[in-house]
C-alpha positions as CSV (number, residue, x, y, z in Angstrom):
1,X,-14.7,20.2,16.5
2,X,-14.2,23.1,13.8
3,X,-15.6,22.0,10.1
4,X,-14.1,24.1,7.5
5,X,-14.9,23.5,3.8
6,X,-12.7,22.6,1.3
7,X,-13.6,25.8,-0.5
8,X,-12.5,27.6,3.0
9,X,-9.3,26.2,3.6
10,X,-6.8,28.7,1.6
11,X,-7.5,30.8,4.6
12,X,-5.9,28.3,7.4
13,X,-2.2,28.7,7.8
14,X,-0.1,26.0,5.1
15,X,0.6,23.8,7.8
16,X,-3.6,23.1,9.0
17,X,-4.6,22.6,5.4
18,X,-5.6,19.5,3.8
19,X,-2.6,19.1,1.2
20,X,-0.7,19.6,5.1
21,X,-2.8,16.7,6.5
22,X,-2.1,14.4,3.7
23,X,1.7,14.6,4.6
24,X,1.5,14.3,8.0
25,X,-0.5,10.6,7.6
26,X,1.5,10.0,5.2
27,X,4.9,10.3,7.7
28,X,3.2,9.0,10.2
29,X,1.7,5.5,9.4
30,X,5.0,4.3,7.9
31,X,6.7,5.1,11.2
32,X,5.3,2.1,12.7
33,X,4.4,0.1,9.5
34,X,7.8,-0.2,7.8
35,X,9.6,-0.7,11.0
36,X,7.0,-3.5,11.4
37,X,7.6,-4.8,8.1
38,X,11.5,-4.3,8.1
39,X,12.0,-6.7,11.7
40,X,9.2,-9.1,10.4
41,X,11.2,-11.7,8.7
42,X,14.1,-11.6,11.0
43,X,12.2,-11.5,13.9
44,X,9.9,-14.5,12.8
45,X,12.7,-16.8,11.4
46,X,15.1,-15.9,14.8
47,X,12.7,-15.4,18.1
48,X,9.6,-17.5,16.3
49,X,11.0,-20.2,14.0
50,X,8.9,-20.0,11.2
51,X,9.0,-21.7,7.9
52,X,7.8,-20.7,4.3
53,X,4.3,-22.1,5.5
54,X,4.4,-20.4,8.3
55,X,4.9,-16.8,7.1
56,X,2.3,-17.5,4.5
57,X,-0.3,-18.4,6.9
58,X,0.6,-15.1,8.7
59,X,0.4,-13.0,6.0
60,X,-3.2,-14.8,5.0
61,X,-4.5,-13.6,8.4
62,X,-3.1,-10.0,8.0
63,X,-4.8,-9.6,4.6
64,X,-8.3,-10.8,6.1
65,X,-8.9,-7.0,7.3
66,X,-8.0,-5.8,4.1
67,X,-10.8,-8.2,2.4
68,X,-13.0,-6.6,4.7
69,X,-12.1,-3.0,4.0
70,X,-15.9,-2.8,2.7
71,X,-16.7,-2.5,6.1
72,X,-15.5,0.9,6.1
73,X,-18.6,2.2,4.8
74,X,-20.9,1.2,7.7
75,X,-18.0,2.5,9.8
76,X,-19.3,5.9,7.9
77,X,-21.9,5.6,9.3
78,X,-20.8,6.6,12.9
79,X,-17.6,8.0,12.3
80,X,-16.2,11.2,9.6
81,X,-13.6,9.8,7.1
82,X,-10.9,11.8,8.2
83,X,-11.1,10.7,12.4
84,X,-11.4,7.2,11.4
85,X,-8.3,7.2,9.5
86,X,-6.8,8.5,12.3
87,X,-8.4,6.2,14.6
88,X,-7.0,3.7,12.4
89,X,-3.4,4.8,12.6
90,X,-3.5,5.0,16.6
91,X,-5.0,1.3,16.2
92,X,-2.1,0.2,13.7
93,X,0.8,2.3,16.4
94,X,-0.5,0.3,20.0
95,X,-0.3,-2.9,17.9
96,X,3.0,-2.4,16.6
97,X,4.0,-1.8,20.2
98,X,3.2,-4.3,21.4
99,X,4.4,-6.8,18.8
100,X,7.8,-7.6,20.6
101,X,6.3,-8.4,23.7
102,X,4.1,-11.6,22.4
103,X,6.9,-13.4,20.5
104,X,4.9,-17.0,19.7
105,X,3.1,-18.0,16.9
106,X,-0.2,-17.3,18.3
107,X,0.7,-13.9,19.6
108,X,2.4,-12.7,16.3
109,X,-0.6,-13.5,14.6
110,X,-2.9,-12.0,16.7
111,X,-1.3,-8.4,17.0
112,X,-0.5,-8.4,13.2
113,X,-4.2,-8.7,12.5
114,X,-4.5,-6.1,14.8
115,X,-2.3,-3.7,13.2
116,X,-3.7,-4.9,10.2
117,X,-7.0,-3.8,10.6
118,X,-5.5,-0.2,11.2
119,X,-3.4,-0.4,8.0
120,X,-6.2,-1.2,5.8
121,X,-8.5,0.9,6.8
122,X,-6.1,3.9,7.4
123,X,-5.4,2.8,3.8
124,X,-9.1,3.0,2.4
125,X,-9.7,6.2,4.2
126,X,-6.5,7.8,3.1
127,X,-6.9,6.6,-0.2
128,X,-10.7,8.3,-0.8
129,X,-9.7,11.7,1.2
130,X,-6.8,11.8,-1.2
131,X,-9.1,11.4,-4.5
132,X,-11.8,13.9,-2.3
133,X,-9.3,16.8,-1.5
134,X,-6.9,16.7,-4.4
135,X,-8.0,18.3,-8.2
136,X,-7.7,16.2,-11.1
137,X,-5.3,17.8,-12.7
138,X,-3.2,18.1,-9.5
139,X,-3.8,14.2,-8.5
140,X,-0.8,12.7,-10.1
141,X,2.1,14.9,-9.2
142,X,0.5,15.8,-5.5
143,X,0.1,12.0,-5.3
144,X,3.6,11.1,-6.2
145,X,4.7,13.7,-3.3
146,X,2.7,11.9,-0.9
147,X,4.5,8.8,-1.8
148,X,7.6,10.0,-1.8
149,X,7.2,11.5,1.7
150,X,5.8,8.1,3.2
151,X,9.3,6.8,1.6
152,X,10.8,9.6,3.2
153,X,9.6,8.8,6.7
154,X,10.3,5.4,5.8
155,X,14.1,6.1,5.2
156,X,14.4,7.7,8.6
157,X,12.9,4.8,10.4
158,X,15.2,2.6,8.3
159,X,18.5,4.8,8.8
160,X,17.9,4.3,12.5
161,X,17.7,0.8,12.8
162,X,21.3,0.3,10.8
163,X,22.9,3.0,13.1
164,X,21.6,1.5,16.3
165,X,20.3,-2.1,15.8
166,X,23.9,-3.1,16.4
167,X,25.9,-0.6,17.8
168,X,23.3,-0.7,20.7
169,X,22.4,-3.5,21.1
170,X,18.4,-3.3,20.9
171,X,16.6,-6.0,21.3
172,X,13.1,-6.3,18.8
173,X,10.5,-4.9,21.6
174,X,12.4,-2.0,22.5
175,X,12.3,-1.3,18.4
176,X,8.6,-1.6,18.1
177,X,7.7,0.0,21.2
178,X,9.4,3.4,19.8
179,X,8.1,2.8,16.4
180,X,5.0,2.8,17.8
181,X,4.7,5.4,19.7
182,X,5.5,7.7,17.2
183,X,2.5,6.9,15.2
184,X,0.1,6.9,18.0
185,X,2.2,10.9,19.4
186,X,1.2,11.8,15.4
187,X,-1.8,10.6,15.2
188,X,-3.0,12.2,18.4
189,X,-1.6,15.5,17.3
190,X,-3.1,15.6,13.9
191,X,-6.8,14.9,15.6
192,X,-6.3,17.9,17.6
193,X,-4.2,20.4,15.1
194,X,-6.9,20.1,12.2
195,X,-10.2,20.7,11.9
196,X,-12.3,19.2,10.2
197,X,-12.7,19.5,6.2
198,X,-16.2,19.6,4.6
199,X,-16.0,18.0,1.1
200,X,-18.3,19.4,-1.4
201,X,-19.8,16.0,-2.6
202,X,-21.5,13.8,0.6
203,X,-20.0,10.4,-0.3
204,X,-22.8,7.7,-0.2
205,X,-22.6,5.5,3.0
206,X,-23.6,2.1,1.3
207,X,-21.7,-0.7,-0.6
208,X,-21.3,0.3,-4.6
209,X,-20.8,-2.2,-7.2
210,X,-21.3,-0.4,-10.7
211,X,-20.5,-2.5,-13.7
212,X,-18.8,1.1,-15.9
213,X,-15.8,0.7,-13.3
214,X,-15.7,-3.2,-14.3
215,X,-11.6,-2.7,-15.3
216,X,-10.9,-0.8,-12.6
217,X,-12.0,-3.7,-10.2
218,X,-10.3,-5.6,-12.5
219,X,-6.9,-4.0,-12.0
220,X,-7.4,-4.1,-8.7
221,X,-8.0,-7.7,-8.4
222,X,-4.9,-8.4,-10.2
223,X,-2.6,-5.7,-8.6
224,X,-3.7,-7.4,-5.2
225,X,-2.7,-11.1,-6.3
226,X,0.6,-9.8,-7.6
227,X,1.8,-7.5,-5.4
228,X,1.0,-9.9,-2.7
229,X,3.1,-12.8,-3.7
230,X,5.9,-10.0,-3.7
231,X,5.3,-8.5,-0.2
232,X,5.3,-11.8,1.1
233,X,8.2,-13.8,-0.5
234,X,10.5,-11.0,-2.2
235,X,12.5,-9.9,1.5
236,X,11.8,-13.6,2.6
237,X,13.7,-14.9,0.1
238,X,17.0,-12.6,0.9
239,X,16.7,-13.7,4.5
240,X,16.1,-17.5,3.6
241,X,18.1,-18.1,0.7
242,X,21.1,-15.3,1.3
243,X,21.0,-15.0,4.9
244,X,20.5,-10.9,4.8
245,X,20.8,-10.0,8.5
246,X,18.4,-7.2,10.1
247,X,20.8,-4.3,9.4
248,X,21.5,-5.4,5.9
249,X,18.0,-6.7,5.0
250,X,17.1,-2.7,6.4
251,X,20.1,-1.6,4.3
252,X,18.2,-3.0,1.4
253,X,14.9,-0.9,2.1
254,X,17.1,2.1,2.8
255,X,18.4,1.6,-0.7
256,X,15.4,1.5,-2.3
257,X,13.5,4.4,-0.3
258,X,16.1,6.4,-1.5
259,X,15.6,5.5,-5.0
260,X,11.4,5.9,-4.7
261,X,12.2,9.5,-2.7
262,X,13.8,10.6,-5.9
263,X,11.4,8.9,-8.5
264,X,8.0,8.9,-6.9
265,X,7.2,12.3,-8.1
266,X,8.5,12.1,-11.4
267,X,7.0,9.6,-11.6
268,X,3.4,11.4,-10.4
269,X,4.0,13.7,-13.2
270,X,4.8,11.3,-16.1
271,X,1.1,9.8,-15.3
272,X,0.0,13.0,-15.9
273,X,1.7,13.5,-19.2
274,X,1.5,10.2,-20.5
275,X,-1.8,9.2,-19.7
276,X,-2.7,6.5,-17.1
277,X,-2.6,4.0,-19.8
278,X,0.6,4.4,-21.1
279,X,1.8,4.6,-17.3
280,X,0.2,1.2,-16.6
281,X,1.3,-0.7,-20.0
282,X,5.2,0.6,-18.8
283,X,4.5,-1.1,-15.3
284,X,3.3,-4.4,-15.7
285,X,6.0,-4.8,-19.1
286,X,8.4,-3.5,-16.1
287,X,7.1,-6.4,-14.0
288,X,6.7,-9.2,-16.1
289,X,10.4,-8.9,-16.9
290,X,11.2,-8.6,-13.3
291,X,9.2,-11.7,-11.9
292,X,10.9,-13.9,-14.3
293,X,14.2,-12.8,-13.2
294,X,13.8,-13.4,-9.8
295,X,12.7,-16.9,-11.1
296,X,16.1,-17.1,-12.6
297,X,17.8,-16.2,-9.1
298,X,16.3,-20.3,-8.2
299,X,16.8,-21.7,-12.3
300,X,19.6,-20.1,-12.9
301,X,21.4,-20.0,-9.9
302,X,21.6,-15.9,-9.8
303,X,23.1,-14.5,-6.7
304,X,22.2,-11.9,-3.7
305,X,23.0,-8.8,-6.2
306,X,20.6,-10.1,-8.4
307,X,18.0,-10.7,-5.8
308,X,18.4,-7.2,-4.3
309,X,19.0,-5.1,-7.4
310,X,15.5,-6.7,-9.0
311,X,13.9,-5.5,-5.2
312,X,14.7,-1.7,-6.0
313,X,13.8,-2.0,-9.8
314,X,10.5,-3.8,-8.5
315,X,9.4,-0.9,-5.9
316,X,10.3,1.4,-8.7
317,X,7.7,-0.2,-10.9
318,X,4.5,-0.4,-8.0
319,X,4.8,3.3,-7.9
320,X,3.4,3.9,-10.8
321,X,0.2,2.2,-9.6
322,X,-1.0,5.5,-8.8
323,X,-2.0,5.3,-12.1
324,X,-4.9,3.4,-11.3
325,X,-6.1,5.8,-8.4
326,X,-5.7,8.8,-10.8
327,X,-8.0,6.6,-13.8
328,X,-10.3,5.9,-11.2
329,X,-10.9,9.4,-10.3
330,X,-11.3,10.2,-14.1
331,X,-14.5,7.5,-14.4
332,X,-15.8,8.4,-11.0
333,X,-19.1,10.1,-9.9
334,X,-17.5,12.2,-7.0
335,X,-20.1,10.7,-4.7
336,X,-18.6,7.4,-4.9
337,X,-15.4,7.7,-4.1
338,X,-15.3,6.9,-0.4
339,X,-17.6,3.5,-1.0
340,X,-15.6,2.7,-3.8
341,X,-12.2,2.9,-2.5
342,X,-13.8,0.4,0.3
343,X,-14.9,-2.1,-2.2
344,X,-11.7,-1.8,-4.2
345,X,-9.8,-2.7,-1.3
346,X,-11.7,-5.7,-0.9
347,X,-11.1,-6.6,-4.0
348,X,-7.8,-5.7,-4.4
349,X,-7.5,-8.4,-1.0
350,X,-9.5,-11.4,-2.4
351,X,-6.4,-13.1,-3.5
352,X,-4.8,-12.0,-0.4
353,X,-6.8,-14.1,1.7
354,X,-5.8,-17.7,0.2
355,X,-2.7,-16.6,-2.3
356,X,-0.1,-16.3,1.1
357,X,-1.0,-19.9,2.8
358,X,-1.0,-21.6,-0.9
359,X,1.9,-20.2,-2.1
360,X,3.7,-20.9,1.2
361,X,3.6,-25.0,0.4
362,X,4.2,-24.3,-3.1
363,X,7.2,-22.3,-1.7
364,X,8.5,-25.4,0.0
365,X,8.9,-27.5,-2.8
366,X,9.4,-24.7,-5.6
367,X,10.2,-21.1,-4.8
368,X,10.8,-20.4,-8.5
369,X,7.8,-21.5,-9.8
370,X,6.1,-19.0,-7.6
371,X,8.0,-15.7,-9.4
372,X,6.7,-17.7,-12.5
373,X,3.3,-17.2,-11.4
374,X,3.6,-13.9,-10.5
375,X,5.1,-13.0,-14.2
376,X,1.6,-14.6,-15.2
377,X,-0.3,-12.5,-13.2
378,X,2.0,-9.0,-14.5
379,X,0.6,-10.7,-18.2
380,X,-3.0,-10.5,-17.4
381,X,-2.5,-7.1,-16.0
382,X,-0.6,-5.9,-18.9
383,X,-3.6,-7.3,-21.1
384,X,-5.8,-4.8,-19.0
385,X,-4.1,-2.0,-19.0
386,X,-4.3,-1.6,-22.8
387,X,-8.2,-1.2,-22.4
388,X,-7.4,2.1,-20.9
389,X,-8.7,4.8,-23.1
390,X,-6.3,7.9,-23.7
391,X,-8.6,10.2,-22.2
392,X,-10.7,8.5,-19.6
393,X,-13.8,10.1,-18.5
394,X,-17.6,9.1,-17.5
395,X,-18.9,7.3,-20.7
396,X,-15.3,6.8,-21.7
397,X,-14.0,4.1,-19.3
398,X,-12.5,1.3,-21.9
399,X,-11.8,1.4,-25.1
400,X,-14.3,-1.1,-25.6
401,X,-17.1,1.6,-24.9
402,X,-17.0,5.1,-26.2
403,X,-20.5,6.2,-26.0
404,X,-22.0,8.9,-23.3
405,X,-23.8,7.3,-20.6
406,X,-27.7,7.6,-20.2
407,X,-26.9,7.8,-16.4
408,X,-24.3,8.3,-14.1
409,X,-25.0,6.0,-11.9
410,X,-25.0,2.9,-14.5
């Protein structure tokens, strides 16, 4: 296939450059993720009969490929960044298909780990290639546009299933199938539309552990344990405790992908005003407020407008996790972005792997207490974040050190 450097690629029409790229894997894994995510609960508690412990367990097994997102890098080995983030998008599309057809316990876990694998790794890839093609400067706001495209394609997937669902009768397989499909049809389009784009730093192709990006691991860590307990019990909870149907659980989502559409690229281009610090303080203040209210929806007996205004405030906030991306990118040697983004996704997934199946029996007894300990986990985040300098840069990674390096590579 055609390489073109980066350098190269103001000569290719808009639509066959990278920024073009970007967007279209950006529309197109949503297509079959969200869709995914938006019939999960329903389709679990209705065709499968799961419990709390149940859907903990299954979301345990789906982040186990995202704990293993370091293997990425050996997959470097064999494969270019940018086809094996498309191979992982066809790979996350034929699994979503499918999905409707296995409707057991056993089945539903297999084919989400499936899909799983895709997602993360898509994730990983799209992730580096993002930090790779786009410009410091330009990071935040192009970022925020990529977000608010995914949310974009998200809407339309959304929108379709409270027109239809209903008012046609479909059934869950005929859902996914489509969904599906149309990830896989992009996919396969993008592999032959594009060529291929040369970066102008090689990205080492082993594991990379250096102790200067020590916070941004650490944010990581703790962005993966919280957002987790919220991905997995936040929409679980609306179905459980409110009885949200399909269309009105996906009314919900629509309501909040409107919301990100408008505020995802402001909110790209108050990172780069304010400074990734001040960006992450706002988010996890933002957060810890919100977890405790959704505590107060059990304490306090709070009711479904509660539950589902604090779900749009609580999307609102995540966005600004670009913010970590963008401080990353600041610290970086430009070589190790691609095995970096690998390890961070491990990391961000090491709480993944246990947090969903332990919090599922806590659930049972207590689904208050845990929103309390996601509130904790905002705390510890919050902490963090102030150890953000103003101006990060290599030498400059925490306020806690604000001397040149002797090396790069320390």
């Amino acid at each position: 296939m055609q390489t073109v450097p980066l350098s190269e690629t103001s000569r290719l029409a808009w639509w066959r450059r990278p920024l073009a790229l970007l967007f279209l894997m950006s529309v197109a894994m949503p297509m079959a993720f969200a869709t995914w995510s938006a019939l999960l609960n329903n389709f679990v508690v209705e065709v499968a009969g799961f419990d709390g412990s149940d859907i903990g367990w299954l979301h345990t097994f789906r982040e186990i490929p995202g704990f293993l997102a370091f293997a990425v890098v050996f997959l470097l080995l064999i494969f270019r960044e940018q086809v094996l983030g498309l191979l992982s998008l066809v790979l996350l599309g034929v699994a979503t298909a499918l999905t409707g057809y296995f409707p057991t316990i056993g089945g539903i876990m297999v084919l989400t780990v499936l899909s799983s694998i895709g997602f993360h790794y898509y994730e990983t890839v799209n992730q580096s290639l993002q930090l790779q093609w786009l410009s410091k400067e330009e990071a935040p706001r192009k970022i925020g546009l990529l977000m608010a495209a995914g949310s974009a394609a998200t809407f339309v997937a959304y929108v379709c299933i409270v027109l239809t669902w209903e008012a046609l009768g479909l059934s869950y397989t005929s859902v996914y199938v489509v969904a599906g499909a149309i990830t896989v049809a992009l996919s396969i389009f993008a592999f032959l539309a594009y060529p291929q784009f040369e970066e102008p730093h090689p990205q080492r192709r082993q594991i990379i552990l250096r102790k200067r990006y020590w916070l941004y691991y650490a944010l990581q860590f703790m962005s993966g344990a919280r957002r987790q307990i919220f991905i997995v019990f936040a929409a679980f909870m609306m179905v459980e405790r409110f009885g949200f149907a399909v269309h009105e659980i996906t009314a919900l989502f629509l309501a909040t992908l409107v919301v990100n559409m408008a505020a995802a690229p402001l909110l790209g281009r108050a990172v780069a005003f304010f400074g990734e610090r001040a960006a992450l303080v706002f988010e996890y203040a933002g957060l810890l407020g919100i977890f405790l209210a959704y505590a107060g929806i059990y304490y306090l007996d709070w009711g479904a407008a509660v539950g589902a205004a604090l779900y749009v405030l609580n999307h609102i906030f995540f966005s600004l996790a670009l913010a970590i991306k963008t401080y990353f990118q600041k610290i970086a040697d430009p070589r190790d972005i691609a095995p970096t983004a690998a390890v961070a996704f491990t990391i961000n997934h090491i709480a993944a792997v246990f947090l969903p199946a332990l919090l599922g029996y806590v659930w049972l007894t207590s689904p208050g207490m845990v929103f309390i300990l996601a509130a904790c986990m905002a705390l510890i985040s919050l902490l963090l974040s102030l150890l953000i300098p103003r101006h990060p840069e290599p030498g400059n990674e925490t306020v806690l050190r604000n001397t040149p390096l002797a090396s790069p590579a320390e």
